[in-house]
VOPAGU-2260 file (C-alpha; in pm, 1 decimal, decimal comma):
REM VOPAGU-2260
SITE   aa  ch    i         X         Y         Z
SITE  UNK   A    0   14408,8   -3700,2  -17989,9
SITE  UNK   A    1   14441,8   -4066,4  -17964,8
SITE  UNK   A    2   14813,5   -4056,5  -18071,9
SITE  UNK   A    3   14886,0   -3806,8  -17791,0
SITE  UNK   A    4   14710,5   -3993,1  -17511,4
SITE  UNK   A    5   14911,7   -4283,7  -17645,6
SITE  UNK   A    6   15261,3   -4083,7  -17676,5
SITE  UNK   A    7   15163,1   -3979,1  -17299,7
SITE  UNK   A    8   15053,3   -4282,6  -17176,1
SITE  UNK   A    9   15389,9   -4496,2  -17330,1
SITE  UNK   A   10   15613,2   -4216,9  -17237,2
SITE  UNK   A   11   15500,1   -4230,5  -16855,3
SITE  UNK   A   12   15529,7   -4626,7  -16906,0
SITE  UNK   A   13   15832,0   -4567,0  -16952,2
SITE  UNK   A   14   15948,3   -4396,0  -16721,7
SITE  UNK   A   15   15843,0   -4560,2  -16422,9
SITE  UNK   A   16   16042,7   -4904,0  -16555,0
SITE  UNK   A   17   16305,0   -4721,1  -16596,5
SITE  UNK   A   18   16304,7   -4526,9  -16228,7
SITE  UNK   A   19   16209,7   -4865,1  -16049,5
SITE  UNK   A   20   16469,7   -5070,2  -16203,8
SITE  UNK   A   21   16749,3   -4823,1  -16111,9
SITE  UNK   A   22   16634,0   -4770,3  -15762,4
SITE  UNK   A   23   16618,8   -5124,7  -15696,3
SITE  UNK   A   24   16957,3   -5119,4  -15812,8
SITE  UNK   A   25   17052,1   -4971,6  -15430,2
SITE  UNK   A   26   16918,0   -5240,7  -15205,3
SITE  UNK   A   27   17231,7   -5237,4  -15099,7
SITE  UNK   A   28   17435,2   -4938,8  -14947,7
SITE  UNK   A   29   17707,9   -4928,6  -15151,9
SITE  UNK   A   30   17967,2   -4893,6  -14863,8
SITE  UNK   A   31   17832,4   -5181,8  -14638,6
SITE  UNK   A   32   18041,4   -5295,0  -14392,6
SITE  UNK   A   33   18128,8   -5654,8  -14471,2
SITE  UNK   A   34   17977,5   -5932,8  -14213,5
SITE  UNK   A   35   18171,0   -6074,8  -13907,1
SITE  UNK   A   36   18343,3   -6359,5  -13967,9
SITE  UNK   A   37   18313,7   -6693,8  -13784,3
SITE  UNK   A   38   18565,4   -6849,9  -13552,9
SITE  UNK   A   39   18606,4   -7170,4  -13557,6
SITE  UNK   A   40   18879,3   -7265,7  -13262,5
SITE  UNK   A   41   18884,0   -7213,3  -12995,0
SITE  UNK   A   42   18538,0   -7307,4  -12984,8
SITE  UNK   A   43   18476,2   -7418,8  -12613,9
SITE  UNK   A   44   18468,7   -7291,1  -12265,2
SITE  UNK   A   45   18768,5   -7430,0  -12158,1
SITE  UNK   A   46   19117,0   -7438,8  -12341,9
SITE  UNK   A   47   19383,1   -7733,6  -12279,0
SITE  UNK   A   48   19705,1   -7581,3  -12339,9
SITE  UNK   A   49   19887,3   -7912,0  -12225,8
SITE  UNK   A   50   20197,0   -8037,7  -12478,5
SITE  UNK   A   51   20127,0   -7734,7  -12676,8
SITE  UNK   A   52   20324,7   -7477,2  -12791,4
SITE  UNK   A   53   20039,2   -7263,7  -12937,8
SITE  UNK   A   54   19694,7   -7195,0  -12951,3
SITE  UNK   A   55   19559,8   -7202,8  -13306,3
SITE  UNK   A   56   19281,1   -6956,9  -13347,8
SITE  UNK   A   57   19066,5   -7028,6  -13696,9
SITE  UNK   A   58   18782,5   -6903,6  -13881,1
SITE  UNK   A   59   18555,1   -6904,5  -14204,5
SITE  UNK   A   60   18513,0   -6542,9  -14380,7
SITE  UNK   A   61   18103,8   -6524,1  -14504,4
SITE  UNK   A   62   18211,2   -6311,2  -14768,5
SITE  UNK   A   63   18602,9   -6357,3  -14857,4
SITE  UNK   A   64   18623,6   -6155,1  -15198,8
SITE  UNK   A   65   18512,9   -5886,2  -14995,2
SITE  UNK   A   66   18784,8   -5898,3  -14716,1
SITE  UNK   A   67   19150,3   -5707,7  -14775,2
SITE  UNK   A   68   19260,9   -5870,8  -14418,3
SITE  UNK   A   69   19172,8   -5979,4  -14070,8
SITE  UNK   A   70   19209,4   -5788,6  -13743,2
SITE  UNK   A   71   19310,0   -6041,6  -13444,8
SITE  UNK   A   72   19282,3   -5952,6  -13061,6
SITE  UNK   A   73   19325,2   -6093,2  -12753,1
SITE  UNK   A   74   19266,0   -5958,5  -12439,5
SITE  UNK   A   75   19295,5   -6104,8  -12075,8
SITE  UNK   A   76   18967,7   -6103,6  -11897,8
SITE  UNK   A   77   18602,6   -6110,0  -12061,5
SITE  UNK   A   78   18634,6   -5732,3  -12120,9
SITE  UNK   A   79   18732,6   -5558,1  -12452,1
SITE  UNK   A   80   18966,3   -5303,0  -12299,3
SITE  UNK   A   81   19270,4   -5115,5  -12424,2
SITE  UNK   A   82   19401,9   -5218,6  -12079,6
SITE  UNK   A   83   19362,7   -5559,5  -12155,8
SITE  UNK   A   84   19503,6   -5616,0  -12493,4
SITE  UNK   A   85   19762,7   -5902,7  -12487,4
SITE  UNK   A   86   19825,9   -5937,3  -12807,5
SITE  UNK   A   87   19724,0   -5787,7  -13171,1
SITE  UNK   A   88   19795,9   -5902,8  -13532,8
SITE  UNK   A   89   19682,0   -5846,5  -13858,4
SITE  UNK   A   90   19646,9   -6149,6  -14101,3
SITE  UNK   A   91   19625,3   -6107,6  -14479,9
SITE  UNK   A   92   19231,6   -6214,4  -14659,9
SITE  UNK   A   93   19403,1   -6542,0  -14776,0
SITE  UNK   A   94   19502,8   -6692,3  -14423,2
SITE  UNK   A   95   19232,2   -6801,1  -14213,6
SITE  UNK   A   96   19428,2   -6908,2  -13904,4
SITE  UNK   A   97   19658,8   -6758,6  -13651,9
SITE  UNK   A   98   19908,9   -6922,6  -13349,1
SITE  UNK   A   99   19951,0   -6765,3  -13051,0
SITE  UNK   A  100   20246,5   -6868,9  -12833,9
SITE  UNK   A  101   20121,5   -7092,7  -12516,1
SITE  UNK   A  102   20352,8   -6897,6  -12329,5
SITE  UNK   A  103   20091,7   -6545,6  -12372,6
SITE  UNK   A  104   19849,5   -6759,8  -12150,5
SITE  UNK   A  105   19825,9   -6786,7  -11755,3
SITE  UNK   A  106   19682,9   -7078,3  -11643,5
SITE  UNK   A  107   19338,3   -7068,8  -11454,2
SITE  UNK   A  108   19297,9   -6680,3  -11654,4
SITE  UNK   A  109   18995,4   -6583,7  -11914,5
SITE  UNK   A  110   19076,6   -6482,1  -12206,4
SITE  UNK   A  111   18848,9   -6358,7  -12542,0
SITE  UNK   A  112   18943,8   -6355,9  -12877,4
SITE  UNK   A  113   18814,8   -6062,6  -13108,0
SITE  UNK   A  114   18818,2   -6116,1  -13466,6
SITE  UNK   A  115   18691,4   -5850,0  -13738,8
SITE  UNK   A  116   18734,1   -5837,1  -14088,3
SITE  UNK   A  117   18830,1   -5521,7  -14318,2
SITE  UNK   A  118   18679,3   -5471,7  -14661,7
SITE  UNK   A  119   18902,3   -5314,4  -14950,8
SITE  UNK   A  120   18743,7   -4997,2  -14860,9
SITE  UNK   A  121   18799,4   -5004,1  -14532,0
SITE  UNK   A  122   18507,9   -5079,9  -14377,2
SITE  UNK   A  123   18531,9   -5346,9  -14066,8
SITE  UNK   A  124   18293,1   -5570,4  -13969,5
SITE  UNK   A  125   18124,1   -5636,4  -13663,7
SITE  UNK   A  126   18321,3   -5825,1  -13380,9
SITE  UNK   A  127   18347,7   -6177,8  -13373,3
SITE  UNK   A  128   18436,9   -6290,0  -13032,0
SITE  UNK   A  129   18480,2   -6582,7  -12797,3
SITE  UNK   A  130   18565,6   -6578,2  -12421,2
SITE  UNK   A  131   18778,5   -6948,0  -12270,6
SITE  UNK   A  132   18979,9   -7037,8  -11972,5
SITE  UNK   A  133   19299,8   -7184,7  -11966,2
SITE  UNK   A  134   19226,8   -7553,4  -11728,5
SITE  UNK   A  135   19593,2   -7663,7  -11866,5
SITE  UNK   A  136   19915,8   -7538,0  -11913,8
Protein backbone atom coordinates (compact mmCIF):
# COMPACT_ATOMS: atom_id res chain seq x y z
CA UNK A 1 0.00 0.00 0.00
CA UNK A 2 2.87 2.17 0.80
CA UNK A 3 4.35 1.80 -2.76
CA UNK A 4 1.02 2.97 -4.24
CA UNK A 5 0.52 6.01 -2.04
CA UNK A 6 4.10 6.72 -3.05
CA UNK A 7 3.59 5.96 -6.99
CA UNK A 8 0.45 8.43 -6.41
CA UNK A 9 1.91 10.87 -4.46
CA UNK A 10 5.33 11.22 -6.99
CA UNK A 11 3.18 10.89 -9.98
CA UNK A 12 0.92 13.99 -8.91
CA UNK A 13 4.43 15.68 -7.97
CA UNK A 14 5.00 15.45 -11.03
CA UNK A 15 2.68 16.68 -12.68
CA UNK A 16 2.09 19.88 -11.22
CA UNK A 17 6.08 20.87 -12.05
CA UNK A 18 5.53 19.98 -15.11
CA UNK A 19 1.98 22.05 -15.74
CA UNK A 20 3.46 25.17 -13.82
CA UNK A 21 6.61 25.35 -15.65
CA UNK A 22 4.87 25.27 -19.08
CA UNK A 23 2.25 27.75 -18.18
CA UNK A 24 4.68 30.13 -16.97
CA UNK A 25 6.15 29.65 -20.19
CA UNK A 26 3.14 32.24 -21.59
CA UNK A 27 3.72 35.32 -19.52
CA UNK A 28 3.94 36.68 -22.53
CA UNK A 29 1.26 36.72 -25.39
CA UNK A 30 3.00 35.38 -28.00
CA UNK A 31 1.84 38.02 -30.61
CA UNK A 32 2.56 41.20 -28.47
CA UNK A 33 2.67 44.18 -30.14
CA UNK A 34 6.20 45.53 -29.87
CA UNK A 35 6.62 48.91 -27.61
CA UNK A 36 6.59 52.52 -29.06
CA UNK A 37 9.64 53.76 -29.82
CA UNK A 38 11.23 57.00 -28.54
CA UNK A 39 11.88 60.15 -30.49
CA UNK A 40 14.57 61.84 -29.90
CA UNK A 41 14.44 65.24 -32.25
CA UNK A 42 12.58 67.22 -32.48
CA UNK A 43 12.37 67.25 -28.90
CA UNK A 44 11.08 70.85 -28.01
CA UNK A 45 8.15 73.10 -28.37
CA UNK A 46 9.46 75.19 -30.82
CA UNK A 47 11.44 74.24 -34.09
CA UNK A 48 14.14 76.72 -35.73
CA UNK A 49 14.10 75.92 -39.25
CA UNK A 50 16.60 78.89 -39.99
CA UNK A 51 19.78 77.90 -42.53
CA UNK A 52 18.26 74.55 -42.77
CA UNK A 53 17.35 72.56 -45.42
CA UNK A 54 15.69 69.77 -43.34
CA UNK A 55 14.32 68.76 -40.26
CA UNK A 56 15.96 65.61 -38.91
CA UNK A 57 13.49 63.55 -37.00
CA UNK A 58 15.40 60.65 -34.70
CA UNK A 59 14.66 58.01 -32.36
CA UNK A 60 15.83 54.95 -30.15
CA UNK A 61 13.79 51.52 -30.83
CA UNK A 62 13.25 49.74 -26.98
CA UNK A 63 13.26 46.59 -28.62
CA UNK A 64 15.14 46.69 -32.20
CA UNK A 65 15.44 42.81 -32.98
CA UNK A 66 11.90 42.94 -32.76
CA UNK A 67 11.19 45.77 -35.35
CA UNK A 68 10.95 44.86 -39.40
CA UNK A 69 10.60 48.88 -40.00
CA UNK A 70 9.34 52.22 -38.87
CA UNK A 71 6.14 54.03 -39.84
CA UNK A 72 6.79 58.01 -40.06
CA UNK A 73 3.93 60.72 -40.11
CA UNK A 74 3.49 64.11 -40.12
CA UNK A 75 0.55 65.95 -40.01
CA UNK A 76 -0.18 69.81 -39.88
CA UNK A 77 -2.02 70.78 -36.79
CA UNK A 78 -2.03 68.87 -33.27
CA UNK A 79 -4.64 66.45 -34.72
CA UNK A 80 -3.97 62.92 -36.15
CA UNK A 81 -6.22 63.24 -39.17
CA UNK A 82 -6.24 61.69 -42.62
CA UNK A 83 -6.95 65.33 -43.60
CA UNK A 84 -3.92 66.40 -42.18
CA UNK A 85 -1.26 64.08 -43.31
CA UNK A 86 1.67 66.03 -44.90
CA UNK A 87 3.85 63.63 -45.36
CA UNK A 88 4.37 59.64 -44.81
CA UNK A 89 7.44 57.31 -45.10
CA UNK A 90 8.46 54.11 -44.15
CA UNK A 91 12.11 53.59 -42.86
CA UNK A 92 13.77 50.16 -42.74
CA UNK A 93 14.57 48.59 -38.65
CA UNK A 94 18.27 49.59 -39.27
CA UNK A 95 17.81 53.49 -39.80
CA UNK A 96 16.83 55.39 -36.91
CA UNK A 97 16.51 58.85 -38.49
CA UNK A 98 14.55 60.55 -41.17
CA UNK A 99 14.87 64.34 -43.09
CA UNK A 100 12.10 66.09 -44.00
CA UNK A 101 12.52 68.91 -46.52
CA UNK A 102 12.25 72.55 -44.69
CA UNK A 103 10.29 73.46 -47.51
CA UNK A 104 7.03 70.86 -46.09
CA UNK A 105 6.90 73.46 -43.15
CA UNK A 106 4.90 76.88 -42.89
CA UNK A 107 6.25 79.11 -40.65
CA UNK A 108 4.24 80.11 -37.42
CA UNK A 109 2.12 76.35 -38.20
CA UNK A 110 1.98 73.19 -35.58
CA UNK A 111 2.96 70.33 -36.63
CA UNK A 112 3.21 66.52 -34.80
CA UNK A 113 5.26 63.84 -35.68
CA UNK A 114 3.83 60.17 -35.32
CA UNK A 115 6.22 57.45 -35.14
CA UNK A 116 5.25 53.58 -34.72
CA UNK A 117 7.15 50.64 -35.12
CA UNK A 118 6.14 47.22 -36.97
CA UNK A 119 7.21 43.84 -35.65
CA UNK A 120 8.11 40.95 -38.22
CA UNK A 121 4.68 39.80 -37.69
CA UNK A 122 3.09 42.69 -38.23
CA UNK A 123 2.09 43.92 -35.24
CA UNK A 124 2.60 47.96 -34.69
CA UNK A 125 3.23 49.56 -31.75
CA UNK A 126 1.65 52.21 -29.97
CA UNK A 127 2.13 55.87 -31.31
CA UNK A 128 4.97 57.81 -30.49
CA UNK A 129 4.25 61.40 -31.03
CA UNK A 130 5.42 64.96 -30.58
CA UNK A 131 3.56 68.23 -31.45
CA UNK A 132 6.25 71.75 -32.37
CA UNK A 133 5.87 75.04 -34.05
CA UNK A 134 7.85 76.36 -36.64
CA UNK A 135 9.30 80.16 -34.85
CA UNK A 136 11.89 80.15 -37.99
CA UNK A 137 11.99 79.60 -41.44
Amino acid sequence: MKKVVFVCFSFFSFFLVTVSGFASGFERFPFEAPPAPEIIIPRSDEVDLTGKDSLECKWISLKPAEVDHFELKLYKGYNMYESGLMFSENAPSDKNFLLIKAETFEQGQVYTICLRQISYGGEKSDKAFVSFKIIGK
